[in-house]
N, C-alpha and C positions, 0 to 999 in steps of 0.2 A: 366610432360613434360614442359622445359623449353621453352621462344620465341623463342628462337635461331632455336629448333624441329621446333617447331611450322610453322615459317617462312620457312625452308626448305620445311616443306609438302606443305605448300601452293605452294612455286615454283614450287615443282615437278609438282604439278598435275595441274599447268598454264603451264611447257613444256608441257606434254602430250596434252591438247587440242592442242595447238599449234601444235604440229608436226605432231596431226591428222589431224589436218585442211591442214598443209601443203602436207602432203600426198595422202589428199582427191583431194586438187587444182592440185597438180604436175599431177595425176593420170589423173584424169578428162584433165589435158592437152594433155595428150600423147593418150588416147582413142580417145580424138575428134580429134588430125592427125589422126591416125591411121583409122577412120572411112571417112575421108574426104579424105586421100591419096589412099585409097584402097580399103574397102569394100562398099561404097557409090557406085561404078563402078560394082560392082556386083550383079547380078540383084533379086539373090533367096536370095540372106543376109537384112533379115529383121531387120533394125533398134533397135528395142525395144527388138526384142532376140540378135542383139549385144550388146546393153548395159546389161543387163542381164546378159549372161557369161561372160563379159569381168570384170562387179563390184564382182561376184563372186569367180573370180581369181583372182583380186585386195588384196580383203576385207580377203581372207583365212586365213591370216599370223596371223590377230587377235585374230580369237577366240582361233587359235593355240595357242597365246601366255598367251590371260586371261586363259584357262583351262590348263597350263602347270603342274599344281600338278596332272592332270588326266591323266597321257601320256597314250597314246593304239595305233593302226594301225592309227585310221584314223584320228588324229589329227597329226602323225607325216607324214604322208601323205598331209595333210594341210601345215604345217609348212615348208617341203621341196618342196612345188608346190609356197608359198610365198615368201620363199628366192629366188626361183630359180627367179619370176617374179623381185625381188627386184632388180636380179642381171641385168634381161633384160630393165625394166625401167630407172636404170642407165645408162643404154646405149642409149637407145632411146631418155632419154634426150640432154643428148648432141649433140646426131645426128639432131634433129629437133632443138635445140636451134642454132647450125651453120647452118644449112637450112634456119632458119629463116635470120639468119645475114648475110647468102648470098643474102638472095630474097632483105633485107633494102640497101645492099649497092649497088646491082644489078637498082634498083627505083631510086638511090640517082644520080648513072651513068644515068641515062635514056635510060636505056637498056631494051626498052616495049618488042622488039620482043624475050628477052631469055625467060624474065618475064612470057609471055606470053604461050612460050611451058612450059615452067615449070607449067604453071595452065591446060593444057591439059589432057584428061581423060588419055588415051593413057601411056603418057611420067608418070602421077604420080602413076599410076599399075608396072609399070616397076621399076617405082623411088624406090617405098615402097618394090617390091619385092626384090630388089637387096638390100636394109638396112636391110630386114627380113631374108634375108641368112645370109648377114654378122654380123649379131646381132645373130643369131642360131650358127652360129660358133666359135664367143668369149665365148656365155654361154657352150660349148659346151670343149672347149680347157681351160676354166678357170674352170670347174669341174674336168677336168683329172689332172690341177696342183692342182687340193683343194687334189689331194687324193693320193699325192705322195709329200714323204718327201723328205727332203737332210737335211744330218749332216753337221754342219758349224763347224770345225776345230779352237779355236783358244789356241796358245802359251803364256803363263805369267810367266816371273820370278821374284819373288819376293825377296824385301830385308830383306825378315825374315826368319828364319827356317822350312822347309816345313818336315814331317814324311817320310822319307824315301826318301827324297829330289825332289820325284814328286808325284802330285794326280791327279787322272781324275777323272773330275765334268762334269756330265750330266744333262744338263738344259733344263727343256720343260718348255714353258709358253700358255696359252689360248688353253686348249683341246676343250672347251664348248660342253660337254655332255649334249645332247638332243636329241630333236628327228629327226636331223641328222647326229650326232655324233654318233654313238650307239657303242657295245660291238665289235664289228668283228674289228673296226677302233683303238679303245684302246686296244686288243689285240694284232693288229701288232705292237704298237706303244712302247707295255711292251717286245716285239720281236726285235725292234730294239735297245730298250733301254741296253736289254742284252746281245746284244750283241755287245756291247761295253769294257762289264767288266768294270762298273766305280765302285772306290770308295765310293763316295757318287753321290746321286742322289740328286737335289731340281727343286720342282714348285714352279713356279712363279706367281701365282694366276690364277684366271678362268678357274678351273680344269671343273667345271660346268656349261650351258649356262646360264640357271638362278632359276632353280629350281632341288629340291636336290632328286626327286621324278624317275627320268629316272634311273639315281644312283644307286640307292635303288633298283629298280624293275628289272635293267638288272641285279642285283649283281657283280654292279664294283669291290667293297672292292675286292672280290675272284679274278680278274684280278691282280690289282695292287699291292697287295700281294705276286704276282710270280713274283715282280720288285728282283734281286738278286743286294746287294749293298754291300760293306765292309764294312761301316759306315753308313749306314741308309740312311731314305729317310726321307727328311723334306723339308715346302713348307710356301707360305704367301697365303693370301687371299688374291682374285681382286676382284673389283667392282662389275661382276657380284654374286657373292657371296654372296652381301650383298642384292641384291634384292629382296628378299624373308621377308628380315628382320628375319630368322633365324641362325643367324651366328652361334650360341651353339650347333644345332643340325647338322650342317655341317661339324664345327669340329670336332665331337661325330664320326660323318661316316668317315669321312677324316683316323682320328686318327684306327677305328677299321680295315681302308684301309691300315695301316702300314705307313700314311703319318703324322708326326708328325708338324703339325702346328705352326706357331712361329709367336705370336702377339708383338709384341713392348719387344721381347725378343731375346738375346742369351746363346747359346748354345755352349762347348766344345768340339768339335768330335773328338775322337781319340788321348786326349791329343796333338791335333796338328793344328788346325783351330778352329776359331769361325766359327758358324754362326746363322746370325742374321736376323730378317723378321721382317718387318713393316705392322701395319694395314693401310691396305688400304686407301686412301687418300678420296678416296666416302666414304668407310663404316664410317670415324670417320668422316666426313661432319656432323659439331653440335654438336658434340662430343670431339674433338680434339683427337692425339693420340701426345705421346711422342715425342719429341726431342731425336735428334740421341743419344746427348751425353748422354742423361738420360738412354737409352737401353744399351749403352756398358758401364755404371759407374760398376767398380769395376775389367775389364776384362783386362786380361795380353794382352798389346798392341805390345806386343815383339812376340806375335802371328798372323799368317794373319788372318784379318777379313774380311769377305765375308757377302752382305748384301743382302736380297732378298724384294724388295717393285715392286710390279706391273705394278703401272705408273711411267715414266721416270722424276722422277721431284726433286730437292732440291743436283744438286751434287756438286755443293759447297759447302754446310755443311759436305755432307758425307767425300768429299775429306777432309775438316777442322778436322773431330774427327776421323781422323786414318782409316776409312775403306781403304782395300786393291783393292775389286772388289766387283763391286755392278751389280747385274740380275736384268734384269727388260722385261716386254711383255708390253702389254695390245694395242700397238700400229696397229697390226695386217702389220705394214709398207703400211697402207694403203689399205689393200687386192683387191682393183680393184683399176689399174690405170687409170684416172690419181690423183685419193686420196691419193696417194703417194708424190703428191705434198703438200695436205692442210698439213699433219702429221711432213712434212719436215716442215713447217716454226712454228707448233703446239708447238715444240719439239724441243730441242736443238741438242739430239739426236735421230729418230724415229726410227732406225734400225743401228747394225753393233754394230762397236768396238768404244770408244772416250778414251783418255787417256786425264783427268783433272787433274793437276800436281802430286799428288801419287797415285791417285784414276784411277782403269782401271775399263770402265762401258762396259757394253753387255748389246744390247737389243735386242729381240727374232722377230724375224716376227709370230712366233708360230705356233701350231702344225694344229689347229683346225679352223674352219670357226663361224664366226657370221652373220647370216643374209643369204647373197646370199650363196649356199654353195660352190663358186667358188674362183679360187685366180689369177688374170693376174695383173703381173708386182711385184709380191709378190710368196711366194713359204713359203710351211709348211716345217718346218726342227727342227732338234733336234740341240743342241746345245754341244760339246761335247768340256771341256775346262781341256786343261792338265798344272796345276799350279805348279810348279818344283820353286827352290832356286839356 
C-alpha cells in the first residue's frame, strides 16, 4: 500500500467522524426544538422516553448502513425509516434555522411584544403543528416523485456517419439498489427501458447503493437481462461502487447481468459508434485512471465517440480528444431542493444538455434515490437520446 492509499484512508475515516459528529450535533439540534416547541407542552410525554424514540429513529440509518452485506426485512426497514427521517430533518433544518433568523432580527428591531407571543405555550403547539403537517407533506409528495419516472427527450446530429443515419441511446444513471431500491422498482424500470426499442442501452454508474449483496440476493442479473437492445448494453462504474472496495466482484455480476462494463476502455458497436467509459474519479482516488487521449489511442475518429464517466468533470479534455457526447449522473440534480442550488455552483453542469464547442454532454438527474427515498425539485427519468447524421 502506497502513502498516497495510505493518506486517503486516513482521510476517509477523519470525514466519517466528522460527518457523525455533524450529524449527531445537527440532530440533537432539531430534537431539542422539537421537544421545546411541542412536546414540552404536553403533559403525558415523558422526557427521557422522548429522547429515547426519537435517538432511535435518528440512529437507524446506521446500522442499516454498517450491516449492508446482511440485507433482510428488518434492516431494510431501518434503512427506509432513516432516509425517510433524513429527508424530514432536511427540512426541519431550515425551517428552524429561518425561525431562528426571524426571532435574531425580530430582537435586533425591538419587537419584545411579537418576541414574546412567539415564546408562548399556546402559539409554539400551533407553530410546531403547522411546520409538522407541512414537513409531513413535502415527505410525503417527494416520495411519490422519488417513484415516478419521465423520459427526457434529446436530439443530436452529428458531423460523422451515423449506421443507418439514426440510433436511439437509452441512458439511466444512479438506480442505487438496496434496501430501498428493490426488484419490483428495476423491473418497471427494464419495462420502460423497452419500451422504447433502443439501440443501445448504457449505465452511467451507481447501478448499486453500495453494496453488491441486495443484487445478488434479489437476483437483479435475471431482470436486467430481459433489457432487449440492438447493440447491447454497457455501463461505467460510480463511486458508489467502489465502496465496498470490491470492484472485480461487481463487475463479475454486472457482466453476468448482460451489463458489459467499460473501465478506461472503448469499444466498437455495430461498426458504427465508439463507446467509451471511464473509472470513476473516487474509485481511481490514489490510484489514478487514464487520460482520455490514452483510452481512445488507436480508434477511428471519423466515427462518433460517446463517453460514459459518472461524475460530470474534465469536458474540456473530453471536448479536446474528439469525444462526440459524454453521459454522466451522479449529481442526483440535487434530489431535495434547495440542494439544487449547492450542485448548480458544484458543477459546471449539474443537470440537462451543455454543448462545449464539439463536445454535447448529458447529465442525468437519475433513476434511483440515495438517502431520503424522496425527490422535490428534481424527478427520476430515463434518458432517451436519438443521435442521427
Amino acid at each position: 500500500m502506497t502513502i498516497q492509499n495510505i493518506a486517503y484512508k486516513i482521510l476517509g475515516a477523519l470525514f466519517f467522524v466528522v460527518a457523525i459528529a455533524l450529524y449527531g450535533g445537527l440532530n440533537y439540534y432539531i430534537g431539542k426544538r422539537i421537544w421545546l416547541g411541542l412536546f414540552r407542552h404536553v403533559s403525558f410525554v415523558n422526557i427521557k422516553v422522548y429522547w429515547v424514540i426519537y435517538w432511535a429513529i435518528v440512529l437507524c440509518y446506521i446500522p442499516a448502513m454498517v450491516l449492508r452485506n446482511h440485507p433482510g426485512r428488518i434492516l431494510s426497514l431501518m434503512e427506509l425509516m432513516g432516509g425517510i427521517w433524513m429527508g424530514v430533518m432536511f427540512y426541519l433544518f431550515i425551517a428552524f434555522l429561518v425561525i431562528d433568523l426571524i426571532r435574531l432580527l425580530l430582537r435586533k428591531a425591538g419587537s419584545e411584544g411579537v418576541i414574546n407571543m412567539m415564546a408562548s405555550g399556546s402559539f409554539q403547539v400551533v407553530f410546531s403543528i403547522v411546520i409538522g403537517i407541512i414537513v409531513v407533506f413535502f415527505v410525503a409528495y417527494g416520495m411519490r416523485e422519488a417513484s415516478i419516472s419521465k423520459v427526457s427527450t434529446y436530439n443530436f446530429d452529428v458531423s460523422k456517419p451515423v449506421q443507418d443515419s439514426n440510433m436511439k441511446i437509452v441512458m439511466i444513471s444512479d438506480i442505487h439498489i438496496g434496501g430501498i431500491i428493490g426488484r419490483s422498482r428495476v423491473e418497471n424500470m427494464v419495462k420502460e427501458i423497452n419500451s422504447l426499442n433502443p439501440d443501445l442501452v448504457l449505465f452511467a454508474g451507481d447501478i448499486i447503493d453500495s453494496s453488491l449483496e441486495p443484487f445478488k440476493e434479489q437476483n437483479m442479473g435475471e431482470v436486467f437481462r430481459q433489457i432487449k437492445s440492438s447493440y447491447g448494453v454497457y455501463g461505467c462504474l460510480g463511486n458508489h461502487e467502489g465502496f465496498d472496495g470490491n470492484v472485480g466482484d461487481i463487475v463479475k455480476e454486472y457482466d453476468a447481468a448482460g451489463i458489459r462494463i467499460l473501465q478506461d476502455e472503448a469499444v466498437l458497436v455495430n461498426n458504427s459508434v465508439y463507446v467509451a467509459g471511464r473509472v470513476d474519479a473516487s474509485i481511481a482516488r490514489g490510484k489514478g485512471r487514464k487520460k482520455i487521449s490514452e483510452i481512445l489511442t488507436g480508434i477511428d475518429k471519423s466515427k462518433p465517440v460517446i463517453m460514459l464517466d459518472h461524475q460530470p468533470l474534465e469536458f474540456s479534455e473530453e471536448d479536446k480528444e474528439g469525444v462526440d457526447l459524454l453521459l454522466c449522473g451522479h449529481t442526483h440534480r440535487g434530489q431535495l431542493a434547495p440542494a439544487n442550488l449547492i450542485t448548480h455552483r458544484i458543477y459546471e453542469l449539474d443537470y440537462g444538455y451543455l454543448k462545449k464547442g464539439n463536445l454535447n454532454i448529458v447529465v442525468s438527474s437519475g433513476y434511483g434515490t440515495w438517502g431520503p427515498p424522496m425527490r422535490i425539485g428534481s424527478q427520476s427519468e430515463i434518458v432517451e437520446i436519438n443521435l442521427g447524421h
